[in-house]
Every structure is written in structure tokens, then in C-alpha cells.
C-alpha positions in Angstrom: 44.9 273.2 176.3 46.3 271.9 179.4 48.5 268.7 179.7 46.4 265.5 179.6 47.1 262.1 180.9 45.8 259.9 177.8 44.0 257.5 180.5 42.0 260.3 181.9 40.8 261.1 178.3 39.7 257.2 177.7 38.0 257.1 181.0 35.9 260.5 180.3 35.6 259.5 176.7 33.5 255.7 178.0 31.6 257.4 180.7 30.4 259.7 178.1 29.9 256.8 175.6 28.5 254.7 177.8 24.8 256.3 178.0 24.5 255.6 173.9 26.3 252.3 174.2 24.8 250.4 177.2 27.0 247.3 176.4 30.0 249.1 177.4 31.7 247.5 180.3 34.8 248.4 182.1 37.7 246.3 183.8 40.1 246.1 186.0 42.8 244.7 188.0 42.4 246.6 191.3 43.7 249.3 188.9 41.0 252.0 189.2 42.8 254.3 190.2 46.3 254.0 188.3 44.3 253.5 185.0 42.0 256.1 185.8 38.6 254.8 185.6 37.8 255.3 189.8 35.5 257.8 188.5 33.8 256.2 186.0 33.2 253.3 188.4 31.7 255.8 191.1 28.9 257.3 188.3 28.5 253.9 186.2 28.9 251.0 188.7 26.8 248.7 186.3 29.1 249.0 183.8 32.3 248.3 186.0 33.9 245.0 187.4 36.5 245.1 189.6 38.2 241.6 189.2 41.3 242.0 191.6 44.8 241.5 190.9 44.1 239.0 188.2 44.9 240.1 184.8 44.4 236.1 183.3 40.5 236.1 184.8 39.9 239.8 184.0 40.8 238.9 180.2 38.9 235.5 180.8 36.0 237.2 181.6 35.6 239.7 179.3 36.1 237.5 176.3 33.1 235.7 178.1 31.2 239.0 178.5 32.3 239.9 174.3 30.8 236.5 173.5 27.2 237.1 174.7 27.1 240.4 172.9 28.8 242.9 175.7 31.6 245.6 174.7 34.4 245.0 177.2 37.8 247.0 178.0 40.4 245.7 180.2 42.1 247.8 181.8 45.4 246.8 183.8 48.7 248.1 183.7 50.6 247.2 180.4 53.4 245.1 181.9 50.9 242.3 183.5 48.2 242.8 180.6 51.3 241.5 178.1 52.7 239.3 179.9 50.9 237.3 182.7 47.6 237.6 180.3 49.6 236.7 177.2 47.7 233.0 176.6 44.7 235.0 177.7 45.0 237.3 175.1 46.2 234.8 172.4 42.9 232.3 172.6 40.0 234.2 174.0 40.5 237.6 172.5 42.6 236.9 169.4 42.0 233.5 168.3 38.8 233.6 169.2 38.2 237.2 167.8 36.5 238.2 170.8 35.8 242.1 170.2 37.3 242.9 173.6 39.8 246.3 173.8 42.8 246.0 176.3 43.7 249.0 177.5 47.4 249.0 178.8 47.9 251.7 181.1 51.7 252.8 182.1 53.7 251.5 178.9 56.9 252.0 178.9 59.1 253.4 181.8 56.2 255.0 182.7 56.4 253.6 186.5 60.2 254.6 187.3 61.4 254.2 190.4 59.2 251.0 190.4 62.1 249.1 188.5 62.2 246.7 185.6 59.5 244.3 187.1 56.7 247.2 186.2 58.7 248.3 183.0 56.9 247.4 179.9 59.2 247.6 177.3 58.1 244.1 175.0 54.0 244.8 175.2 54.1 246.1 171.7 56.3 243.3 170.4 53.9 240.8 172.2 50.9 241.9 171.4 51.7 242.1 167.9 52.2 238.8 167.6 48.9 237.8 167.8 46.9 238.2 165.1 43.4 239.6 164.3 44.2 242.2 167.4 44.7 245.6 166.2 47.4 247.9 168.4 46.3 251.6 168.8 49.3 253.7 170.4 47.9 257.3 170.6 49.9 260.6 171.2 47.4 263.0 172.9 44.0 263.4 174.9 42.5 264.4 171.3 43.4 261.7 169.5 42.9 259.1 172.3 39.0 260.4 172.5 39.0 259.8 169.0 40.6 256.1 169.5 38.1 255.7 172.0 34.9 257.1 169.6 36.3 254.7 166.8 36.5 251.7 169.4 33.0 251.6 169.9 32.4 251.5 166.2 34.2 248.1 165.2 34.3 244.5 166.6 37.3 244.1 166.6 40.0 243.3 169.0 42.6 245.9 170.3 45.5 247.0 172.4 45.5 250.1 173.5 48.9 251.6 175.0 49.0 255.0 176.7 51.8 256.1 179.7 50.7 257.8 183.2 50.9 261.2 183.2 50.2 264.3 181.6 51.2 264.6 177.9 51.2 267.7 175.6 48.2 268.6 173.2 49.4 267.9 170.0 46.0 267.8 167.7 43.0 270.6 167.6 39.9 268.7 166.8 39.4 264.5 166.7 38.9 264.7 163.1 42.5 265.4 162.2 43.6 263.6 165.0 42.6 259.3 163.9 41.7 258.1 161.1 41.8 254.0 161.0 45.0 252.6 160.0 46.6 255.9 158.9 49.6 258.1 159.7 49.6 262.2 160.4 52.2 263.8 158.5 53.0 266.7 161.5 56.3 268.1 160.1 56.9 268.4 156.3 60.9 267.7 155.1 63.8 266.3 152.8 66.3 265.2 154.8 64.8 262.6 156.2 61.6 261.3 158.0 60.7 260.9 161.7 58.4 258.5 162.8 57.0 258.0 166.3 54.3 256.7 168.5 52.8 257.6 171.6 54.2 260.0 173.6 57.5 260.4 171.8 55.5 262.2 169.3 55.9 265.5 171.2 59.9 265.3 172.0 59.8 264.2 168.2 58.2 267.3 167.4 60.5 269.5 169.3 63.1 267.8 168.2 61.9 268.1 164.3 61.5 272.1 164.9 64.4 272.3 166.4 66.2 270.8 163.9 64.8 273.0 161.8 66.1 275.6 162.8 69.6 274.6 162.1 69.0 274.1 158.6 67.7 270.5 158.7 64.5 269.9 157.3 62.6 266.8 158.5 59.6 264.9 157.9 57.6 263.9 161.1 54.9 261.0 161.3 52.9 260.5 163.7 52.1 256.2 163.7 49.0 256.0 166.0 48.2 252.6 164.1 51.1 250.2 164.7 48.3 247.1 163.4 46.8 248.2 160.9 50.1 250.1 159.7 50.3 252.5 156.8 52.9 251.2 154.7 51.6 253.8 152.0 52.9 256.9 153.9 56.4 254.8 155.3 57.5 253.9 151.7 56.1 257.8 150.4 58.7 258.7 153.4 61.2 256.9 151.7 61.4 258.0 148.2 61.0 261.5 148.9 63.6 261.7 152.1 65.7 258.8 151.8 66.5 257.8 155.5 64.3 257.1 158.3 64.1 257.2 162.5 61.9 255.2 164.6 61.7 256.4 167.6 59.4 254.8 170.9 59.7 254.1 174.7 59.9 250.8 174.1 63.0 248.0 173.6 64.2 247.5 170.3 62.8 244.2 169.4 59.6 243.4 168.0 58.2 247.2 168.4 58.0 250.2 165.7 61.4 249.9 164.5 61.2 246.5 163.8 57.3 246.8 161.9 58.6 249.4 159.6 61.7 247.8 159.2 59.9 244.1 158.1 57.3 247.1 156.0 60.5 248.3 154.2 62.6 245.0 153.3 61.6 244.5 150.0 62.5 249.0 149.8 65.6 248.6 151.5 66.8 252.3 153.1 69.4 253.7 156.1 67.1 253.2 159.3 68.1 254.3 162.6 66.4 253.5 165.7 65.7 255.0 168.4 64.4 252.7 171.3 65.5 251.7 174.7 68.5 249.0 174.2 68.5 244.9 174.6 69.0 245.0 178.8 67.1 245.5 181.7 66.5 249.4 182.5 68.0 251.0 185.1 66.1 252.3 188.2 65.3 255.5 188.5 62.8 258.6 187.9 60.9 257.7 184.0 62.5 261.7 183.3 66.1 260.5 184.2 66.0 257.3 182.2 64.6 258.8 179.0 67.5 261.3 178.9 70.1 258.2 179.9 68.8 256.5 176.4 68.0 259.6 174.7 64.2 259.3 174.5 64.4 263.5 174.8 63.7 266.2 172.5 67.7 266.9 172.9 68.5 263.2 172.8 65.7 262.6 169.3 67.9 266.0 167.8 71.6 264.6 168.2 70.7 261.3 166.9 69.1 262.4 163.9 71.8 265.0 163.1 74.3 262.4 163.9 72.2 260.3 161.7 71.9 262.3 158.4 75.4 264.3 159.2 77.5 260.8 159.1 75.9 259.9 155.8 76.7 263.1 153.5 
């Protein structure tokens, strides 16, 4: 299957969806085009608002639609959703457990040459905070359909975090691709255990194979589920390989290193991360600051090697 961009498989998922679930309705922030939903607002234009560039209303709003029984999802770049929406998020979706689903387009580096003001390398860290909001981070079109099928099925809150552009195919069917508040176990190993989110989960899995190849064997997790987490499968990682690598496009505070590190402090074990660094990103192309911080199939290799090589 082709390369998919994860927001493209969301959009196509809802306008599917939306003909058995008539309470479906879309948002966003003069964003229908970067968070791909300009076509589902062109077949479905009862079930879209376009509220401007306004991420506190568009939050404000749907928490408003949520309470009189609609199904809303937000849609807005990941940097504004997390930031100048946080008190949005906090009281009328998670305090008030408003079954609205944020959908943060562009997490990450994703924008580039864009700079540091579009970065959004704390959402995760944010969002987490909140409670009673679960955060969904999937790693292909396949499993984000599935995300999508699942969201329809619960009432609760959620971020969802995808990038921008194309990403590899990593699952065959939805089935093994999501299950609720569970890991996939893509690489077996003894050496030591992988785990990644989003779309590091394909570097990762280069990375694993390559590794591989040079006598290494390691253990690779995919972590779609950063809220609910499965501590089950991170502590199994533990006993049977010993060490452990986070790795995510996102800064080192507050995101997947840090959740399985607070899973893991009562089962203290070597952790490395593997996450952009406590500064502001340089500028530049997203390809030429993932290989500056080693966010690469190359860069996830060395680190790991590094990593289990300076312990033996």
C-alpha cells in the first residue's frame, strides 16, 4: 500500500462514518485544508463548522455541541490546539468530561521551515496533564482508521496526534492494528526493547531490523495509547530484555519517555531516550532536523547500539 498521511485516513474514515453516526461533527480553525478535512466539508457540509482562526471558541463550542448530545472533533494544528486552547481543553472537555475528540494535526516538527512558533514539541506533555482525556498517537493509515472506528464507540474525551505527510503502512488489517489501551509487539528480542509512537514507529522498525542484522536482537513496541498506557507489556519489556528506548518527535519532558519512565519507578531499569532536546529547534526542512537529533532509522540504530554496547 501506498504512503498515507494519517489525516487523510481520519478525514475518509468520518465521512464514511458519518452516514451511521449522524451526530458526527467536524471542526476547524480555517484548517481544512492542512488537517485534511476540505473534502469532507464539500460532501458533508451539515456536519462541518468552520470557526476561523480561533482554536479557544472552536473547543468552546464543541464542548457546547458534546453537551446537547452531538459527537464533535476539533481539528487544528497541534501547536495552537495545546497551547492557546489549553484552559479550553482543561474545563470544557476534561473537567467537564465533554466527549469531544481533538485532533492535532502537524505534531512535532512536522511544519519545518515554519520555525519553532508552529513546532509542537510539549502537546503530549500538555495534554497529558489533564485528566479523564485519553491521548491516541497512531503510526499508520490502518491503525488511525481503526482509532477513528473506536472513537465513535466511547464517550470519552481524546487527543489525537498525527504529523503531515505521508507515512509508511505498517499494519495489514484494523484488527491487529488498535486495540484500547494496548501495545503491538512488532519486533521480538533480548537485548533490549524499543518503544515508539507515531510516526517513529517506522524509522524504529528499520532501525530494529537493521540492527538485526548485526547480531542485535531487539524488542519493538508500538505505544499507540500514551493515556490509557499498557504498563503490562512495558514492565514484560523489562524482565525479559532488561534496558529500554523511548523514542518520539517530541521534547523530552512530559512525553513517552517520561510516562514509561514515572510507569517504571517502582521497576527501576537503564532507559535511554530518544526525543528532541530541552531548546528551541532549529529551522529548517522537518527531514534535516530529525537527522540533526537523530530521529532517523540511522540515528534510532547508533543510539541503541551505543546504548546496549556501553553497558556490556
Amino acid at each position: 500500500m501506498a504512503d498515507t498521511a494519517l489525516k487523510t485516513a481520519l478525514a475518509d474514515e468520518l465521512s464514511k462514518l458519518v452516514s451511521q453516526h449522524r451526530d458526527i461533527v467536524v471542526l476547524c480553525s480555517d484548517s481544512r485544508g492542512s488537517s485534511g478535512f476540505a473534502s469532507f466539508a464539500s460532501e458533508h457540509p451539515e456536519a462541518f463548522v468552520e470557526v476561523g482562526i480561533a482554536e479557544q471558541n472552536e473547543v468552546g463550542i464543541a464542548a457546547g455541541l458534546a453537551a446537547v448530545g452531538m459527537r464533535p472533533y476539533v481539528a487544528a494544528p497541534a501547536a495552537f490546539l495545546s497551547s492557546r486552547a489549553a484552559e479550553q481543553v482543561k474545563i470544557d472537555v476534561a473537567y467537564s468530561h465533554m466527549n469531544v475528540k481533538l485532533f492535532g494535526v502537524s505534531g512535532g516538527i512536522s511544519y519545518g521551515d515554519l520555525g519553532a512558533s508552529h513546532y509542537s514539541i510539549n502537546d503530549i506533555a500538555v495534554m497529558r496533564s489533564f485528566a479523564d482525556l485519553d491521548i491516541l498517537i497512531p503510526s499508520d493509515a490502518v491503525q488511525m482508521r481503526a482509532i477513528a472506528r473506536h472513537s465513535v464507540t466511547t464517550e470519552r474525551g481524546c487527543y489525537i496526534r498525527t504529523g503531515r505527510g505521508p507515512v509508511p503502512i505498517i499494519y495489514s488489517d484494523e484488527e491487529s492494528a488498535f486495540t484500547y489501551g494496548k501495545a503491538n509487539m512488532l519486533r521480538d528480542g533480548r537485548d533490549a526493547t524499543i518503544i515508539a509512537i507515531g510516526e517513529m514507529v517506522s524509522p524504529a522498525m528499520q532501525a530494529a531490523d537493521n540492527l538485526k542484522a548485526r547480531g542485535i536482537s531487539v524488542r519493538l513496541l508500538d505505544m499507540p495509547c500514551i493515556r490509557p498506557l499498557d504498563t503490562e507489556a512495558i514492565e514484560r519489556a523489562t524482565e525479559d530484555t532488561g534496558r529500554i528506548i523511548t523514542v518520539e518527535e517530541h521534547g523530552c519532558y512530559g512525553g513517552l519517555g517520561s510516562t514509561v519512565m514515572e510507569a517504571l519507578s517502582e521497576h527501576p531499569v537503564p532507559i535511554r531516550m530518544i526525543a528532541l532536546p530541552d531548546e528551541y529547534c532549529f529551522t529548517g526542512s522537518t527531514a534535516d532536523i530529525k537527522a540533526h537529533y537523530g530521529l532517523t532509522a540511522e540515528g534510532i540504530e547508533e543510539s541503541v547500539a551505543s546504548f546496549i554496547g556501553g553497558m556490556e
